[in-house]
LUMTI-401913 format. One record per residue (C-alpha): residue number from 0; x, y, z; chain; residue in one letter. Coordinates in steps of 0.2 Angstrom, whole numbers, plus 5000, padded with zeros to 4 digits. Example, Ala and Ser with C-alpha at 12.3 -4.5 7.8 and 13.67 -1.06 7.14 Angstrom:
% LUMTI-401913
+------+------+-------+------+--------+------+
| rose | east | north |   up | drenza | nupa |
+------+------+-------+------+--------+------+
|    0 | 5062 |  4978 | 5039 |      A |    A |
|    1 | 5068 |  4995 | 5036 |      A |    S |
+------+------+-------+------+--------+------+
//
This chain:
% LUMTI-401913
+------+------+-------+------+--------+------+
| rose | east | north |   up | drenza | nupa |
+------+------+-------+------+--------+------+
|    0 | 5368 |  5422 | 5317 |      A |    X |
|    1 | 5377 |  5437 | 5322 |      A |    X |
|    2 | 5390 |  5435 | 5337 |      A |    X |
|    3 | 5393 |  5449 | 5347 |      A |    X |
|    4 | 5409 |  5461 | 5345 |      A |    X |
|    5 | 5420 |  5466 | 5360 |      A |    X |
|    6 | 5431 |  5482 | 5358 |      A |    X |
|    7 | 5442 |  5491 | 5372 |      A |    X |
|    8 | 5434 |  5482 | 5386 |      A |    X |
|    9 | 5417 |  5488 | 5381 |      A |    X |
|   10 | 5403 |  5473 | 5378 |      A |    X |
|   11 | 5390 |  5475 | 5363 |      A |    X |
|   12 | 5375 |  5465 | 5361 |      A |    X |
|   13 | 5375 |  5451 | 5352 |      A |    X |
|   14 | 5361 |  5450 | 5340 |      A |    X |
|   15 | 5355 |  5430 | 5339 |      A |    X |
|   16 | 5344 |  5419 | 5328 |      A |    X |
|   17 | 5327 |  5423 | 5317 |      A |    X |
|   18 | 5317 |  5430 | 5328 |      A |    X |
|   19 | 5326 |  5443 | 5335 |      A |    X |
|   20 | 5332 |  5442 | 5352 |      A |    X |
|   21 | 5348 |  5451 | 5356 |      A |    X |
|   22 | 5357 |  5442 | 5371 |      A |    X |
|   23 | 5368 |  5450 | 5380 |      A |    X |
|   24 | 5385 |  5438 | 5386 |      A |    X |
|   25 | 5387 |  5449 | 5403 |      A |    X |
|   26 | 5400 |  5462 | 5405 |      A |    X |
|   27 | 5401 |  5481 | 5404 |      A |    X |
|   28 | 5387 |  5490 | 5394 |      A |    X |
|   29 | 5395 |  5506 | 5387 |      A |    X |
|   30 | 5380 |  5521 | 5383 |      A |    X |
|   31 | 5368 |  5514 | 5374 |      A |    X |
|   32 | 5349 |  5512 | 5369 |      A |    X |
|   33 | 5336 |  5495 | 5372 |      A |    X |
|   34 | 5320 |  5498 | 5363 |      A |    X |
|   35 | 5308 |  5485 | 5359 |      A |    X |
|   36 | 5315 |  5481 | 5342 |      A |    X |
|   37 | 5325 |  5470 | 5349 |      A |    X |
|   38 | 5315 |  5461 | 5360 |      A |    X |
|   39 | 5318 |  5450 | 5370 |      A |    X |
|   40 | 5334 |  5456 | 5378 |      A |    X |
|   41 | 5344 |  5441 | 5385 |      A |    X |
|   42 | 5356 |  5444 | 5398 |      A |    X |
|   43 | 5367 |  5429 | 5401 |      A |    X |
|   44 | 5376 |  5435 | 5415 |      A |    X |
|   45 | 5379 |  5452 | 5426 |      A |    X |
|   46 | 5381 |  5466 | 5416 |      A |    X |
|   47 | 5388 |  5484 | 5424 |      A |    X |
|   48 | 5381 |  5498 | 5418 |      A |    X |
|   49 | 5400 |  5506 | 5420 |      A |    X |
|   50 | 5405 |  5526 | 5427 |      A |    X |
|   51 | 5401 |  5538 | 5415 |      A |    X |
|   52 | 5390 |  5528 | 5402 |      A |    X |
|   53 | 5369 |  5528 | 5402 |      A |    X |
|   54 | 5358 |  5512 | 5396 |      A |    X |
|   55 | 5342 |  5519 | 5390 |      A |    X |
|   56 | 5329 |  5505 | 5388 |      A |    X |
|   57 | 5313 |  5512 | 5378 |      A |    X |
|   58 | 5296 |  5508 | 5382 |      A |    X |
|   59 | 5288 |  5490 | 5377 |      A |    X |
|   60 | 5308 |  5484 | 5379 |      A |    X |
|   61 | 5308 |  5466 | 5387 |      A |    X |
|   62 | 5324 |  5461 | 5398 |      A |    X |
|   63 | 5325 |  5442 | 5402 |      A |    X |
|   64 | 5339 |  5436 | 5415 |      A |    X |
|   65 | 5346 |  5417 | 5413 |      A |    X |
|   66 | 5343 |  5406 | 5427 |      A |    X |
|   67 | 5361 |  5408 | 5430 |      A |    X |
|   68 | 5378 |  5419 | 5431 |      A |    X |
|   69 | 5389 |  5418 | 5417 |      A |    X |
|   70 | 5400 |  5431 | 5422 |      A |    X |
|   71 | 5400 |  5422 | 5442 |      A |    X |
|   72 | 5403 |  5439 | 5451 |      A |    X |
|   73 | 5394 |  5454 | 5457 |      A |    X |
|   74 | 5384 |  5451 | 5473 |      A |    X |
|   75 | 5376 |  5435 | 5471 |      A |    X |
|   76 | 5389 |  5424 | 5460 |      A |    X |
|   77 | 5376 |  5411 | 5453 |      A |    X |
|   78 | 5363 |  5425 | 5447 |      A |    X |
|   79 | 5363 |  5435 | 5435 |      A |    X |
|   80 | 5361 |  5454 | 5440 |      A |    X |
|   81 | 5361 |  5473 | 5434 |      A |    X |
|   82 | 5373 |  5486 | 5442 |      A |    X |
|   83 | 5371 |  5504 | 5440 |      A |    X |
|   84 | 5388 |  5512 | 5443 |      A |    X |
|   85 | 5383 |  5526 | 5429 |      A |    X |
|   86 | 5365 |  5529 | 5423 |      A |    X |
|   87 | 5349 |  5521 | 5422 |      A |    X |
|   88 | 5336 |  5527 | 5411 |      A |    X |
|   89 | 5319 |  5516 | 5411 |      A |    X |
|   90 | 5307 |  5525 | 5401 |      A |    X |
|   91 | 5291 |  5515 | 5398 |      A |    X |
|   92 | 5273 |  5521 | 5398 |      A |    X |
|   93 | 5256 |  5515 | 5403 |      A |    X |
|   94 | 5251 |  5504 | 5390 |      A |    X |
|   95 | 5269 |  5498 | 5386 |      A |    X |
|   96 | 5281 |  5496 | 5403 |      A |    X |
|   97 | 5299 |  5487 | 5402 |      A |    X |
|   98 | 5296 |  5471 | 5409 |      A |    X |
|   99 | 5312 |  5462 | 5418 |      A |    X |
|  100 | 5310 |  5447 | 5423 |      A |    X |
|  101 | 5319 |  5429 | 5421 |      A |    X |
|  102 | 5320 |  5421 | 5406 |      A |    X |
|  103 | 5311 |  5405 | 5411 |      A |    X |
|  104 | 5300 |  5399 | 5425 |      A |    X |
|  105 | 5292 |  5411 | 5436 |      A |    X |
|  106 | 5298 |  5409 | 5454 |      A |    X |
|  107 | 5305 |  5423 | 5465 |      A |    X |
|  108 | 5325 |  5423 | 5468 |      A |    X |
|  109 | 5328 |  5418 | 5451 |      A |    X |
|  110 | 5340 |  5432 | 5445 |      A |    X |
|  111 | 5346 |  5445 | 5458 |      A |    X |
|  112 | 5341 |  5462 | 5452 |      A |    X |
|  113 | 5341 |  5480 | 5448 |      A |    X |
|  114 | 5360 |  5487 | 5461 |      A |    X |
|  115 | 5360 |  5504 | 5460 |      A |    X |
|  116 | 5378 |  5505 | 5466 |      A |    X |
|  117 | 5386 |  5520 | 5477 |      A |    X |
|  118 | 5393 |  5526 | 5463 |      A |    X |
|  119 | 5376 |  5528 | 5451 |      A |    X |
|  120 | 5376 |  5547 | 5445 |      A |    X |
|  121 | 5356 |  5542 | 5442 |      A |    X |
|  122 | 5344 |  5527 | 5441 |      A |    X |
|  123 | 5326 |  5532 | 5436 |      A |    X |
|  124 | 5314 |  5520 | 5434 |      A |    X |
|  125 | 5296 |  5523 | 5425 |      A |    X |
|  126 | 5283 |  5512 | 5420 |      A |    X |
|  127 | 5293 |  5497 | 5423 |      A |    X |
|  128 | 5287 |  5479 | 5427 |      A |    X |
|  129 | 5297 |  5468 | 5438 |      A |    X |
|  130 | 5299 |  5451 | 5441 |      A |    X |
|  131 | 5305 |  5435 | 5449 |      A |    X |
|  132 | 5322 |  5444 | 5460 |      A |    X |
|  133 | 5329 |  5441 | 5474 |      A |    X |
|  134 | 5328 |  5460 | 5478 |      A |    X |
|  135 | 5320 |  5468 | 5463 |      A |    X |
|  136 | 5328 |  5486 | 5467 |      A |    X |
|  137 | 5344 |  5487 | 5479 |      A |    X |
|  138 | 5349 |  5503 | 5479 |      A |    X |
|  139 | 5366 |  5509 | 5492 |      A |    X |
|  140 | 5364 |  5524 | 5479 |      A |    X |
|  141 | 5366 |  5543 | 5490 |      A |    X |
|  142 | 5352 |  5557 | 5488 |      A |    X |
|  143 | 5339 |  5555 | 5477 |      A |    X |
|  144 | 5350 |  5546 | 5464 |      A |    X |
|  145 | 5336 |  5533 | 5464 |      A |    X |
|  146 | 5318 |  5539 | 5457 |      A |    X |
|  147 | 5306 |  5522 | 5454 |      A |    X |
|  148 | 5288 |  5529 | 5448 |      A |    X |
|  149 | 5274 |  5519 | 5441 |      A |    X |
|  150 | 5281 |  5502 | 5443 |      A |    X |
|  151 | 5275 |  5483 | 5448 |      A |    X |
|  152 | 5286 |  5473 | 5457 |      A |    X |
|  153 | 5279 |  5454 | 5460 |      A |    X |
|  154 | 5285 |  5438 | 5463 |      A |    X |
|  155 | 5304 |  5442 | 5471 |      A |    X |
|  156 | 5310 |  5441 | 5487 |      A |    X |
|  157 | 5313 |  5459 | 5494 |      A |    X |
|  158 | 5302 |  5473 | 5482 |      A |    X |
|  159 | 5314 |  5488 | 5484 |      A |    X |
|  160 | 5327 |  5489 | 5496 |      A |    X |
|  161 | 5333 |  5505 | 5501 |      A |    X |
|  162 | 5353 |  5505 | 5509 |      A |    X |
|  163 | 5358 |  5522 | 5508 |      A |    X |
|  164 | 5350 |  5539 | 5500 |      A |    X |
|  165 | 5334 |  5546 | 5502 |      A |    X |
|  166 | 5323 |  5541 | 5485 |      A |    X |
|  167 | 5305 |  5544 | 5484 |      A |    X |
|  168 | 5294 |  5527 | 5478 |      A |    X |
|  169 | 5280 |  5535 | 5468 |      A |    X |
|  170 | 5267 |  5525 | 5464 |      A |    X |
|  171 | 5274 |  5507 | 5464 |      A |    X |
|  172 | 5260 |  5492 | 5465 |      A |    X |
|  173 | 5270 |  5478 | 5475 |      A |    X |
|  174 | 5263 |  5463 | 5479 |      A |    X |
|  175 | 5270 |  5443 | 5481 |      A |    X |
|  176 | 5286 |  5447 | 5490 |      A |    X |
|  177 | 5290 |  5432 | 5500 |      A |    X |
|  178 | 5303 |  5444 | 5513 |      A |    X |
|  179 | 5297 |  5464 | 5513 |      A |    X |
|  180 | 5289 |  5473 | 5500 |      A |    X |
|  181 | 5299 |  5487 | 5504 |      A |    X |
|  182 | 5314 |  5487 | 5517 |      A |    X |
|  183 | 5322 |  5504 | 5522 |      A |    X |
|  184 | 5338 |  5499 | 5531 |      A |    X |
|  185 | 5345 |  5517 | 5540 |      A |    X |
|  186 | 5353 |  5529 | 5539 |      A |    X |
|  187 | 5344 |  5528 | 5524 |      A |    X |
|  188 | 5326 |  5535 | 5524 |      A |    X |
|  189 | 5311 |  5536 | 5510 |      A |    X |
|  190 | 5296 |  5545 | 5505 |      A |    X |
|  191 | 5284 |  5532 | 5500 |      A |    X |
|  192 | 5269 |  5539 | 5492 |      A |    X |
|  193 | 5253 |  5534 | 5482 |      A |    X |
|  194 | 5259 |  5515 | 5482 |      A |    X |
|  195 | 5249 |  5499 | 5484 |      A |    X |
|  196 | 5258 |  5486 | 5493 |      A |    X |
|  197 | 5246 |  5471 | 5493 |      A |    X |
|  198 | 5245 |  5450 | 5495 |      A |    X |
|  199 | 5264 |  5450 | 5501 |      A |    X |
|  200 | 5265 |  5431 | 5510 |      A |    X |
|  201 | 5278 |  5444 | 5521 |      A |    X |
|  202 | 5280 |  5459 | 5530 |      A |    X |
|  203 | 5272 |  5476 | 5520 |      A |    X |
|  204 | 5287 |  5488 | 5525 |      A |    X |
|  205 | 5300 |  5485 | 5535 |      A |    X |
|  206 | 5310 |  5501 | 5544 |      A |    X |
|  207 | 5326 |  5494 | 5553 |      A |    X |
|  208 | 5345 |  5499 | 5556 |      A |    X |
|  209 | 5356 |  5505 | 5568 |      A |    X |
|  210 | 5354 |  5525 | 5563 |      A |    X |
|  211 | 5345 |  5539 | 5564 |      A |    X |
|  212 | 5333 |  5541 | 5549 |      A |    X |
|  213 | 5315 |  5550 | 5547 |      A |    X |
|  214 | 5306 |  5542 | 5532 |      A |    X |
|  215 | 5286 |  5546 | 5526 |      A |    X |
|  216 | 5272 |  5536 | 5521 |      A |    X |
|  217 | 5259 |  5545 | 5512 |      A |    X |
|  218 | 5243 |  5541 | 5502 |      A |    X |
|  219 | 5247 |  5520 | 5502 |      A |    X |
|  220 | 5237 |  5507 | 5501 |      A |    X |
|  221 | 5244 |  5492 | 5514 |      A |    X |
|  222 | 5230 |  5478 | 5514 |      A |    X |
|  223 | 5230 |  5458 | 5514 |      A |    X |
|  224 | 5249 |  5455 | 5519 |      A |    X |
|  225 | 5251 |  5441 | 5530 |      A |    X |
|  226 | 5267 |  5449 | 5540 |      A |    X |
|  227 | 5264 |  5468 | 5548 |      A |    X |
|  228 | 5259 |  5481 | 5538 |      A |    X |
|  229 | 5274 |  5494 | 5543 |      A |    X |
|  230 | 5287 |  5486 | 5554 |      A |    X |
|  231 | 5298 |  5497 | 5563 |      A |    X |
|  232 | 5315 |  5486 | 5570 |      A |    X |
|  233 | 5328 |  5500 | 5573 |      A |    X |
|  234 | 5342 |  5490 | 5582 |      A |    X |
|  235 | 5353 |  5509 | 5590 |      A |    X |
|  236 | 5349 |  5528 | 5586 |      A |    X |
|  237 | 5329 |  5531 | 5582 |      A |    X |
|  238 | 5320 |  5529 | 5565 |      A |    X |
|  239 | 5305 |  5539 | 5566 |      A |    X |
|  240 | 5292 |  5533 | 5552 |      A |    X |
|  241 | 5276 |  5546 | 5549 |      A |    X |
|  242 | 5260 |  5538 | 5541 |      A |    X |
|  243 | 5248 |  5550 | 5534 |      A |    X |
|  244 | 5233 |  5548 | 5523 |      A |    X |
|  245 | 5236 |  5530 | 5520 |      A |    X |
|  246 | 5227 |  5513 | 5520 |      A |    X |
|  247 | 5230 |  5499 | 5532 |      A |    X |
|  248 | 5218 |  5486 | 5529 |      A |    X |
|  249 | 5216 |  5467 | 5533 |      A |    X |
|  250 | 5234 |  5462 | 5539 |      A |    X |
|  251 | 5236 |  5446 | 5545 |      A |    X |
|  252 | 5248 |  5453 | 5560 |      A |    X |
|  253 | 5248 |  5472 | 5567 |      A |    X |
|  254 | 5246 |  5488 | 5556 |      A |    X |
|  255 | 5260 |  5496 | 5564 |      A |    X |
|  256 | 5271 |  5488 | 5575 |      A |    X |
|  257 | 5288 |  5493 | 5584 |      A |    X |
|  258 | 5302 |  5481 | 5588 |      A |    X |
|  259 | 5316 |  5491 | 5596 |      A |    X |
|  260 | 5331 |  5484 | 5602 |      A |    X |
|  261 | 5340 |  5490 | 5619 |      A |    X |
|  262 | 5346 |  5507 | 5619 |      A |    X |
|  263 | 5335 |  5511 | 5601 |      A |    X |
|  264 | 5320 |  5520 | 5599 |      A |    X |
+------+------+-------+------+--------+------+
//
C-alpha cells in the first residue's frame, strides 16, 4: 500500500491496494490527470478543484464518491462533493464516458455532485455518465463557463441546475430525477438543445426566479415524466422560455404550464 503524500497544502492521490484504485482522502486537487489506469477513483470526501489548477479526467475514467463527507464542508456537510473553482476538463467518448457515481448502493442523493463555483474559469463536460446526486450539476458559474455535451444523468435528485450563466446543455439524456431534470433558477437562462429528458418520477424542466431571463428549448425530446414537461414558476421580473422543434409526449401533468406569482410574468 501506498499512502498518499501531502505537499504545500496541495492533496495527491493516494494509490491503495492490488487492484488499483486510487482513493482520493478529500482536499484541494492541484492540475492534474484521471485516466482509467487508475480506475476506480475513490473520493473520500469533497475535493476543490482550487483557482488556477485544471483536473483532466480521460475517457473510460471511473469516479466513485463515499457514502459520506470526510472533509464535513462544502455545501452539504455529510456528502461528499466536487467543486470547480478552476477547471474541469471531462473528456470521455462514446464508447468509453467517465462514469461518476457513488461508490456503493445506487440511490439518488447519495453524494452531492459536480459545483461549478462562481469562480470556475471553465467546466466542460463530454461523454460523461452520472449518477446517484443530489443535484448532479450545480453550476452558479457566469457566461458559458459551463459546456455539458453528450452526457446521462439518472438516478439524482435535480439533473442539472443552472444558478447563474448562460450554458448551453447539448445532448444530455436525463431520466430518474426524483425533483427536476433540469431547473433553470433566473437570472440565469439556458439553451437546451438535442436532449431527451424522459421517465423523471418529477417535473421535466423547471424555469423559476425572481429575474428577468429568456432561455431556449430546441430539438428535445420531453415524454413519460410524471410532473410537467416545462414548468415556468417565475416568482418577479418575466422569464420568457421559447420551445421550438421539440417533443412533448405522454406527460402525466401539462406539457407546458405557467405558475406565476403576483406582479411576475
Amino acid at each position: 500500500m501506498r499512502s498518499f503524500i501531502a505537499r504545500s497544502g496541495w492533496l495527491l492521490a493516494a494509490l491503495v491496494g492490488a487492484a488499483g484504485a486510487t482513493t482520493i482522502p478529500g482536499g484541494n486537487i492541484p492540475t492534474q490527470t484521471w485516466t482509467s489506469a487508475g480506475n476506480p477513483y475513490i473520493v473520500l470526501g469533497d475535493i476543490t478543484v482550487v483557482s488556477g489548477a485544471t483536473l483532466t479526467i480521460q475517457a473510460g475514467t471511473v469516479v466513485q464518491f463515499a457514502i459520506s463527507d470526510g472533509q464535513a464542508q462544502g455545501i452539504d456537510t455529510s456528502r461528499a462533493e466536487l467543486t470547480v473553482r478552476g477547471a474541469l476538463s471531462v473528456n470521455g467518448t462514446a464508447a468509453s464516458p467517465v462514469q461518476f457515481l457513488a461508490q456503493s448502493g445506487t440511490l439518488a442523493n447519495t453524494w452531492y455532485g459536480i459545483v461549478v463555483d462562481a469562480t470556475a474559469t471553465s467546466a466542460v463536460i463530454n461523454f460523461a455518465d452520472i449518477r446517484h446526486a443530489v443535484q448532479a450539476v450545480r453550476s452558479s458559474a457566469p457566461g458559458n463557463v459551463l459546456q455539458a455535451a453528450s452526457t446521462a444523468i439518472s438516478f439524482s435528485g435535480t439533473g442539472v441546475n443552472v444558478l447563474a450563466g448562460a450554458p448551453t446543455l447539448l445532448g444530455l439524456d436525463i431520466s430518474n430525477q426524483n425533483i427536476a431534470a433540469i431547473q433553470v433558477v433566473s437570472p440565469a437562462s439556458a439553451t437546451i438543445q438535442n436532449c431527451i429528458v424522459r421517465s423523471n418520477p418529477g417535473n421535466a424542466i423547471v424555469f423559476s426566479g425572481a429575474a428577468t431571463a429568456t432561455s431556449a428549448v430546441t430539438g428535445t425530446i420531453i415524454r413519460n415524466n410524471l410532473g410537467h414537461a416545462v414548468l415556468l414558476q417565475p416568482s418577479g421580473g418575466s422569464i420568457t422560455v421559447s420551445v421550438d422543434q421539440s417533443t412533448i409526449q405522454a406527460n402525466s401533468l401539462s406539457g407546458v404550464r405557467v405558475e406565476a406569482a403576483a406582479g411576475a410574468t
